[in-house]
GUGUVEX-545388 format. One record per residue (C-alpha): residue number from 0; residue in three letters; x, y, z. Coordinates in steps of 0.1 Angstrom, whole numbers, plus 5000, padded with zeros to 4 digits. Example, Ala and Ser with C-alpha at 12.3 -4.5 7.8 and 13.67 -1.06 7.14 Angstrom:
BEGIN
REC  0  Ala  5123  4955  5078
REC  1  Ser  5137  4989  5071
***
This chain:
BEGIN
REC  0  Unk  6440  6100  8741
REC  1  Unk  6408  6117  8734
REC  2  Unk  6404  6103  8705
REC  3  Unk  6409  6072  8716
REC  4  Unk  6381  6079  8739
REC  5  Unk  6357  6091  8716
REC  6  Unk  6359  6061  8693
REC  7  Unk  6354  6037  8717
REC  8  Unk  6322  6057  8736
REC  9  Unk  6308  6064  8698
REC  10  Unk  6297  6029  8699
REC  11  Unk  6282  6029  8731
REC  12  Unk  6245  6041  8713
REC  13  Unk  6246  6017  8685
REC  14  Unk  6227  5993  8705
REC  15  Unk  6193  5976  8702
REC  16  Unk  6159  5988  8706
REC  17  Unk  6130  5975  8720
REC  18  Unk  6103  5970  8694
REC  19  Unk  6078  5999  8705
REC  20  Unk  6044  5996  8693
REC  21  Unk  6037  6031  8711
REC  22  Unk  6053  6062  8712
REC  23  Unk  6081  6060  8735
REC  24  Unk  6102  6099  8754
REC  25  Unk  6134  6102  8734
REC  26  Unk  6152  6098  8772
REC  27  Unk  6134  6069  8779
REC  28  Unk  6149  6053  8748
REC  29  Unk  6188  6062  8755
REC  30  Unk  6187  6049  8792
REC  31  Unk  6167  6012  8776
REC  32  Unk  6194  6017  8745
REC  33  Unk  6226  6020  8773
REC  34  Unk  6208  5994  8795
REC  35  Unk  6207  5972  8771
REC  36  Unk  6240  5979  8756
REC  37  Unk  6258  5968  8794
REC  38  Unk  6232  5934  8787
REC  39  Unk  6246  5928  8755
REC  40  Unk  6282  5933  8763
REC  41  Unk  6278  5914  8793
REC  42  Unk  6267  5883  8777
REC  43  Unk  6287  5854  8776
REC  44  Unk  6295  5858  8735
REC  45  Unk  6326  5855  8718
REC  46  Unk  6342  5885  8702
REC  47  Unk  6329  5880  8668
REC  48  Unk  6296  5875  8683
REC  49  Unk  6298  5906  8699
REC  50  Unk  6306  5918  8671
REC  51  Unk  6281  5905  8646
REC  52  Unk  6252  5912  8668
REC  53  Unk  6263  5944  8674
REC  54  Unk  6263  5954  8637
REC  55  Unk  6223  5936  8633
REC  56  Unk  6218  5958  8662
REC  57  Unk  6230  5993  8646
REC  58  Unk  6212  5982  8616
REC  59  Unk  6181  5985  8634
REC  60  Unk  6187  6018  8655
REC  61  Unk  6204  6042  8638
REC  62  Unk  6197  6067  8606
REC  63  Unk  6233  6051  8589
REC  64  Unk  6216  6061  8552
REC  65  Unk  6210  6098  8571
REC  66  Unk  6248  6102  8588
REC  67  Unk  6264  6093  8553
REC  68  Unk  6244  6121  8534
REC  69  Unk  6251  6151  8563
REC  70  Unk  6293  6135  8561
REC  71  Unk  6289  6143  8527
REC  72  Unk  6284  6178  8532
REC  73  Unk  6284  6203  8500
REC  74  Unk  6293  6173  8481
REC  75  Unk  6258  6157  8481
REC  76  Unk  6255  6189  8457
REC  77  Unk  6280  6175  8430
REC  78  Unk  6279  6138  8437
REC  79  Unk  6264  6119  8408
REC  80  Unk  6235  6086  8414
REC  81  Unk  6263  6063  8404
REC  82  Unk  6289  6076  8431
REC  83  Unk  6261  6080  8455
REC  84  Unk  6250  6046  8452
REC  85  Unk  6286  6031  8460
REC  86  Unk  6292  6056  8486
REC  87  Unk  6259  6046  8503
REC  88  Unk  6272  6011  8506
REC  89  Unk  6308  6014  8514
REC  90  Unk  6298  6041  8545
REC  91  Unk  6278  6012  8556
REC  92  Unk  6300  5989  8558
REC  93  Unk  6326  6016  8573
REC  94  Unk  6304  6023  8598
REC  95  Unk  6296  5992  8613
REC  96  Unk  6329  5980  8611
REC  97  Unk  6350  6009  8627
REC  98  Unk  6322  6009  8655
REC  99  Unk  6313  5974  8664
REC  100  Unk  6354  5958  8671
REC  101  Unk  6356  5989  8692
REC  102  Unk  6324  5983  8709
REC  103  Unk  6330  5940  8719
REC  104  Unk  6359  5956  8740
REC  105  Unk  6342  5978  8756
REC  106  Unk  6328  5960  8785
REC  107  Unk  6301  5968  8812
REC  108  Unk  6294  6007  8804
REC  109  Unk  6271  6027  8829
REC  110  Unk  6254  6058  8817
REC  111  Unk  6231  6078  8841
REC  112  Unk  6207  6095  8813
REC  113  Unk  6195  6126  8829
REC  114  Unk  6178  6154  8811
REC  115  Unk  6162  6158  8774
REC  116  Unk  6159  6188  8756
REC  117  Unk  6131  6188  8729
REC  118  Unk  6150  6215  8699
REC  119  Unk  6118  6209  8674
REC  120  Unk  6093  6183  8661
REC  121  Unk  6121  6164  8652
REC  122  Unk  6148  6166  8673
REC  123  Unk  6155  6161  8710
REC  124  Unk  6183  6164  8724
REC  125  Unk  6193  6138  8755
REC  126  Unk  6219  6143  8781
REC  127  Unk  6236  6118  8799
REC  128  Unk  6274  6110  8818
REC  129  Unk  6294  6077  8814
REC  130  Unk  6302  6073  8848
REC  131  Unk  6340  6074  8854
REC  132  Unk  6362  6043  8872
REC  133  Unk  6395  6042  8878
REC  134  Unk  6399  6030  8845
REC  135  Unk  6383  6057  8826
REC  136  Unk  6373  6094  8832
REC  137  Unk  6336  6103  8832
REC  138  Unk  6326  6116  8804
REC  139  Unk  6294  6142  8791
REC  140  Unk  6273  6128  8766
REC  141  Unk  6246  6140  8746
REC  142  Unk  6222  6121  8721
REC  143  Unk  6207  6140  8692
REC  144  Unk  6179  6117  8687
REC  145  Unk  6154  6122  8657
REC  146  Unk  6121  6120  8669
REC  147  Unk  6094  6126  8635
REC  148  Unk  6085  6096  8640
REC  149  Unk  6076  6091  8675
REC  150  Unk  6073  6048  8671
REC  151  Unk  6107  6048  8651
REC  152  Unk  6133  6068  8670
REC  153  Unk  6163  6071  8661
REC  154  Unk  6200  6083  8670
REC  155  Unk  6218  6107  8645
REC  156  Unk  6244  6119  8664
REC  157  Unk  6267  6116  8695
REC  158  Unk  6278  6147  8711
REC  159  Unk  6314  6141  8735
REC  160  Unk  6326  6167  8757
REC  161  Unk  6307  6193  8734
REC  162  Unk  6323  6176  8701
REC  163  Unk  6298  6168  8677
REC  164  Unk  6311  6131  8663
REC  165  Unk  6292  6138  8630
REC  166  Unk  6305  6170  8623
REC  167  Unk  6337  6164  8627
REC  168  Unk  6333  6128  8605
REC  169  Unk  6318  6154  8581
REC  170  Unk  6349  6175  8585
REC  171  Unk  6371  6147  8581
REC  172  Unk  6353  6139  8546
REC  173  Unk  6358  6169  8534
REC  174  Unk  6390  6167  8540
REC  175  Unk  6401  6139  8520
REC  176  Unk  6381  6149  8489
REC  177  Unk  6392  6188  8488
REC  178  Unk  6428  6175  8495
REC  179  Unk  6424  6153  8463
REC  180  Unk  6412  6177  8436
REC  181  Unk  6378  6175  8449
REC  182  Unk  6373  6136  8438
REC  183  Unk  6345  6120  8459
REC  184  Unk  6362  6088  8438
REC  185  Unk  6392  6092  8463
REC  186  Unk  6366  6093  8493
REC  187  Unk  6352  6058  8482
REC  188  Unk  6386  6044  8479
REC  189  Unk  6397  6056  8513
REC  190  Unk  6360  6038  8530
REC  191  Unk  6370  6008  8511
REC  192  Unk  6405  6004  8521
REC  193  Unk  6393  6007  8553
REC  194  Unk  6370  5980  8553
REC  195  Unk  6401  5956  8541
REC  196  Unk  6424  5961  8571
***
């Protein structure tokens, strides 16, 4: 069950954002990002729509290329340019997929964004609750949002309950390669038979 709840709410921040020209608070981004998110699922789109624009969307707001290194863990240490390369593209693919069907579901989300955190230069952290019905519980969610570049924000991580969704894809990861004789070949294979379900 609350697994099933974190996959569907891990979608929830894979949502467009606005075109800043200006520097923009990393809380002032989530609550437009979630706003827009109940806009978007809202709208009066198919589910393959949904779906498709959702995936343009993620393209544009999250560090995908920086999730897929940290799930790599110690095994960006032994992975070779070849392997990276094709890993690089089937996370991408894994991604958006295993987010986005999830996601055209999920309709009419509200999320009350109420306090940041700044951690460093780059990081800020931005707390917010998915406000329960009597459909779903309400849930804690924090945003680690990756602020260097105050005109380009972006999310890198979703934080559930105090459950870190990137650490425990990372842990997951791991998992399947130490389980096959440490073969990042058998990582590759399990994104890619993924994608063909």
């Amino acid at each position: 069950m609350k697994k099933n709840i974190i996959l569907l709410i891990v979608s929830i921040f894979f949502i467009l954002k606005p075109n800043y020209s200006l520097a923009i608070e990393a809380d002032v981004f989530i609550q437009s990002t979630v706003n827009r998110a109940t806009q978007t699922l809202s709208g009066n789109f198919t589910k393959d729509e949904r779906i498709q624009q959702l995936k343009n969307i993620a393209i544009e707001t999250v560090d995908i290329d920086g999730i897929s290194l940290y799930s790599l863990g110690k095994y960006r240490k032994t992975i070779t340019d070849d392997q990276l390369l094709r890993y690089k593209k089937v996370f991408k693919d894994y991604f958006l997929k295993s987010f986005s069907s999830r996601l055209a579901e999920y309709a009419n989300p509200e999320i009350d964004v109420y306090s940041k955190k700044k951690i460093n230069d780059k990081y800020t952290i931005v707390s917010s609750k998915l406000i329960g019905t009597d459909k779903r519980p309400e849930v804690n969610i924090d945003w680690r949002v990756y602020t260097n570049d105050p005109k380009n924000l972006l999310i890198r991580d979703l934080i559930i309950e105090g459950l870190s969704l990137a650490r425990t894809q990372k842990e997951e990861f791991s998992s399947i390669i130490s389980s096959n004789d440490e073969d990042i070949e058998a990582l590759i294979k399990s994104l890619s038979n993924f994608l063909k379900k």
